[in-house]
N, C-alpha and C positions, 0 to 999 in steps of 0.2 A: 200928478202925471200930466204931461202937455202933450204926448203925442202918441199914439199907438198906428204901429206904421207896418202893414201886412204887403209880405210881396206872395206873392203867385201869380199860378201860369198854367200852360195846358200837359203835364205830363212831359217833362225833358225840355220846356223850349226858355229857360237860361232864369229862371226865379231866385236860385240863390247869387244870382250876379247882384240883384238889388239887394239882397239878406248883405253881401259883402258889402257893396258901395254902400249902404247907408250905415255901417258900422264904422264907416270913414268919419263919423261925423261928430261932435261933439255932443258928449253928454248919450249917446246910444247905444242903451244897455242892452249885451246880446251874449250872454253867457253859453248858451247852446249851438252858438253857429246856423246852420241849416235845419236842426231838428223841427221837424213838421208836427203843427198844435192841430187835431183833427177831431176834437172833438164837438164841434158845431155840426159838422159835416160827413161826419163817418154814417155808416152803416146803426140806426137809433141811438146818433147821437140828437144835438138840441135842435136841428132843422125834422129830422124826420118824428119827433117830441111835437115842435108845431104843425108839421102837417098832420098828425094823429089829431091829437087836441082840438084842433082850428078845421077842419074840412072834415064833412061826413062822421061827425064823432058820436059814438053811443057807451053806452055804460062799458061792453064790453072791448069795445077798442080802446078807450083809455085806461083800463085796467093794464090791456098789454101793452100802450107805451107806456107807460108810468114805470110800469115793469123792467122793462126791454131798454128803457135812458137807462135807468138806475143801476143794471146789469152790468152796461157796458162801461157804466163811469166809475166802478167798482175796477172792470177789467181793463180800463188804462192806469189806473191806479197802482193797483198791484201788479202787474206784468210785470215784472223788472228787466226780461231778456227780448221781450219783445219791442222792437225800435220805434214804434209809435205811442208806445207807453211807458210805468216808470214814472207817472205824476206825481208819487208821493216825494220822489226827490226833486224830479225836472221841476211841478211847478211849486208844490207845497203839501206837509204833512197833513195841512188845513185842506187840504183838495174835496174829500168827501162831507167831511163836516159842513162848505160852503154847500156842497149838492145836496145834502139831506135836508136842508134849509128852505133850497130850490123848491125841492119835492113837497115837504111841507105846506109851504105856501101854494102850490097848484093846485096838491091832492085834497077836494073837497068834501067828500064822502070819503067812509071807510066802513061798512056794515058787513056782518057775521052773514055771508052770501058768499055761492059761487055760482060760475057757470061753465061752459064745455070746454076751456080754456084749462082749467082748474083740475079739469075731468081730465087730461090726457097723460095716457100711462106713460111715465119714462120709467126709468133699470130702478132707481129706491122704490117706486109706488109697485111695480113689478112683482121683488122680492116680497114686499111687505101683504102683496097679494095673494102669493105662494104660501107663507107664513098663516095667514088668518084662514084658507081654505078648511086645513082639515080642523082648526078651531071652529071654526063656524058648523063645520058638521056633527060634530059632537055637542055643539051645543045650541041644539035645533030650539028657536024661537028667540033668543040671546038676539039684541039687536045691538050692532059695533056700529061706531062712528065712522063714518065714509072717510076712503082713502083719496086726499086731496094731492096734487102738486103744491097747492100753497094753503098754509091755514092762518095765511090771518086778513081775509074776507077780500072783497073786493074794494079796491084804490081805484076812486071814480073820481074824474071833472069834467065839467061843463063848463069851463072857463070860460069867462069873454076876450076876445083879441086883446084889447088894451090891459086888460090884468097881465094876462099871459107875458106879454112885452114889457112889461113894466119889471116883474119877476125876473126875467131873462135878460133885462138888461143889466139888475143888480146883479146878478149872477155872475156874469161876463167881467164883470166890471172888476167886482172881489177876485174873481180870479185870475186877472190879469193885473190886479193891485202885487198879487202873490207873485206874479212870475216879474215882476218890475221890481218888486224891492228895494222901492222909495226912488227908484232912479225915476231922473225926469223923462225919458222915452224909453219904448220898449218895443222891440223888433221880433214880430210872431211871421214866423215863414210859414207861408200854407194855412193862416188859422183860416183864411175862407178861399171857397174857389170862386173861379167865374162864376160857374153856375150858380151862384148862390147870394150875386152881386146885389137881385134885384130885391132881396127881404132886409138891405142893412140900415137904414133907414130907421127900421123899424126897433133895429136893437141896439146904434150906435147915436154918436153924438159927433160934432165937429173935432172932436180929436183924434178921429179914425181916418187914417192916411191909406187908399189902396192903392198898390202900383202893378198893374194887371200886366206879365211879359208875353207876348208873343215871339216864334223865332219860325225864320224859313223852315216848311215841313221837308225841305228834301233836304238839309241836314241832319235834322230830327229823325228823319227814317235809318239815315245811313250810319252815323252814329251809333243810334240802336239797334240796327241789325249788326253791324260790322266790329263795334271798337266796345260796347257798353257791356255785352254778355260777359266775356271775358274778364269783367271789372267787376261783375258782381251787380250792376248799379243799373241794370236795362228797366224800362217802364212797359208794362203792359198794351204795348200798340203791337198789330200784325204785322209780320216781317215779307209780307209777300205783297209786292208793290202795289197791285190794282187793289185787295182790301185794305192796305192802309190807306188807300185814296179817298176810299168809301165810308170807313172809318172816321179819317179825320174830317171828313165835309161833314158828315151825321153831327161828331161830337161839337166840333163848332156850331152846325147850326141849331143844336139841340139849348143853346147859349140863350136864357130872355135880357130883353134888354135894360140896359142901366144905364140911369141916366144921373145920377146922383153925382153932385159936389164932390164925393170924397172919394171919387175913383179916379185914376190916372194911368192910361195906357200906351204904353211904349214896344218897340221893337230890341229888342234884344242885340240886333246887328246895327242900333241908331248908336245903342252905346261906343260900341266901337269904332265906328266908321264917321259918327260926326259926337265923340265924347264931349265936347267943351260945349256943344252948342244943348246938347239931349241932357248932361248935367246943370244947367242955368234952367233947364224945365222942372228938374225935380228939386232941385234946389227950392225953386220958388213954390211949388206946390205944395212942399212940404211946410212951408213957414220957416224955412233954414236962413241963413242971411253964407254970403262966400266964406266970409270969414270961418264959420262955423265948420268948414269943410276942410279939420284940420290933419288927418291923416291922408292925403290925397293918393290914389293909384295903391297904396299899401293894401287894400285886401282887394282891388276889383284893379287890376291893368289891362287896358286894351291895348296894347301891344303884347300880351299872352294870350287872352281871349282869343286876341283875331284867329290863331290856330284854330279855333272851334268853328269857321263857318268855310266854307264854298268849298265843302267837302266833294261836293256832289259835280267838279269838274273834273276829279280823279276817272281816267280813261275806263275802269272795271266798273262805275259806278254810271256813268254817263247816261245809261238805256232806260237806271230805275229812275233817275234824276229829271229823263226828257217826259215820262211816264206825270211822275209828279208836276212836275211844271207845267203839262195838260190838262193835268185834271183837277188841278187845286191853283190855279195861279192868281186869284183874288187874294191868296194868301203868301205871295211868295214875296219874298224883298228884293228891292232895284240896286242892289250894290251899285256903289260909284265907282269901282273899279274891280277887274278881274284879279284874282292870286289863285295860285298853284299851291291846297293841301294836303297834307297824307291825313289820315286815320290814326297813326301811330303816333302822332305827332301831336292830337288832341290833349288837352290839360284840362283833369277835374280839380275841382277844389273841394276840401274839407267845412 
């Protein structure tokens, strides 16, 4: 494999523009289009795995993340309807088999113990509760075996950084060997966010290509309030102008910073408005040569794109757009020239 090349972005601001345009290119395997790989960064996936493990760790926190990865990497696995899951097709049958591996090598302890974790009643331990009552009263001095949530003891580590990394990076590796399937690049939309720029370092290599998109938020707003609901496809940002303002400042600067060789950050509105000049940057950062850039415009044309931006000079939209342009304008893009769009007029891609 020579290249693993991740687009993302902040939530709507144009990430699979890159998933498209780098599928332009030779040799870049991307069977799934847009579908978003999250599990590094989901909710106990493999980042919140390291911050368990690696920050404030005791016997019984690592019991629950140990727990808590494994759950979840079961539940993208098997989901078949749910659209961020489905691994056992999207990336490989081999998907948990590589994770038990994972687990293996972290989980250092496993001893015939519990603690309060273990203890907490759900609806089987419940039942089974109800069930052993009136046994246990008939059979006064009879001692039963305590009703656990898990019975096969506590899954302890005390890993050091550098193991842990080393683990997770073979981890990564195999499982992105799986979703490349021998091709020489392999294009994962979403497998990391911003937020999460600043730990890559720690689990990639010079194959890992980021291309971080930004996009004007007073398109981002209006889109999503105006044209995305209706489409099914809206992102979780507030529809009422002054908290998205507030919103979008927080989640930006909630952003640590990176500085790493293998990130590369563009504007979403550069593609368009200066294409020849913003493609000769990713071109090169990516280790592509022109030649290599042999479906050109076929899946990313900025001459369609452009529909998607200067929404926000639409006469009805104007008051939330002057709004945003107050209160976020470190974040806003200097178009080199004015156009007149509709909303309806907007084009999603698949």
């Amino acid at each position: 494999m020579d290249r693993i090349i991740v687009s993302t972005g902040y939530m709507g601001s144009g990430s699979s523009a890159i998933t498209d345009l780098v599928s332009e290119f030779k040799d870049c395997q991307n069977d799934y289009k847009s579908y978003e790989y999250v599990l590094m960064h989901c909710p106990n996936g493999l980042f919140d795995l390291e911050d368990k493990l690696l920050k404030g760790n005791n016997a019984v926190r690592s019991d629950e993340a140990i727990r808590s990865f494994e759950l979840q990497m079961k539940k993208l696995y098997n989901k078949k309807f749910w659209w961020v899951g489905n691994y056992e097709k999207i990336i490989s049958p081999k998907f948990m088999d590589i994770t038990n591996k994972f687990i293996s090598n972290i989980e250092e302890f496993n001893f015939p113990s519990y603690w309060y974790m273990h203890e907490e009643v759900n609806a089987k331990m419940f039942i089974k509760l109800l069930i052993r009552k009136p046994i246990k009263m008939l059979m006064i001095g009879k001692k039963f075996p305590k009703i656990l949530k898990y019975n096969d003891g506590m899954r302890v580590s005390f890993i050091k950084d550098k193991d842990f990394y080393k683990y997770a990076h073979d981890y990564i590796y195999e499982i992105i060997a799986e979703i490349a399937r021998e091709n020489k690049n392999v294009i994962l939309d979403q497998f990391l966010l911003p937020f999460n720029l600043h730990r890559i370092d720690n689990y990639f290599d010079d194959k890992l290509k980021v291309i971080v998109v930004e996009r004007d938020p007073r398109d981002v707003f209006i889109i999503n309030k105006y044209i995305w609901p209706e489409r099914g496809i809206e992102v979780p940002f507030p529809t009422e102008v002054n908290e998205f303002c507030r919103f979008y400042r927080k989640m930006r600067e909630s952003e640590k910073e990176c500085t790493s060789n293998k990130v590369f950050r563009i504007k979403f509105e550069d593609l368009i408005y200066n294409y020849d000049k913003e493609i000769e940057k990713i071109t090169t950062f990516l280790g592509f040569t022109e030649k290599d850039h042999i479906n050109k415009k076929s899946r990313f044309n900025p001459e369609i794109s452009i529909k998607n931006t200067q929404l926000f000079h639409k006469e009805e939209y104007q008051k939330e757009g002057k709004i945003i342009e107050r209160e976020l304008k470190k974040y806003l893009y200097d178009f080199p020239y004015e156009i007149k769009n509709d909303v309806k007029e907007t084009v999603e891609f698949e």
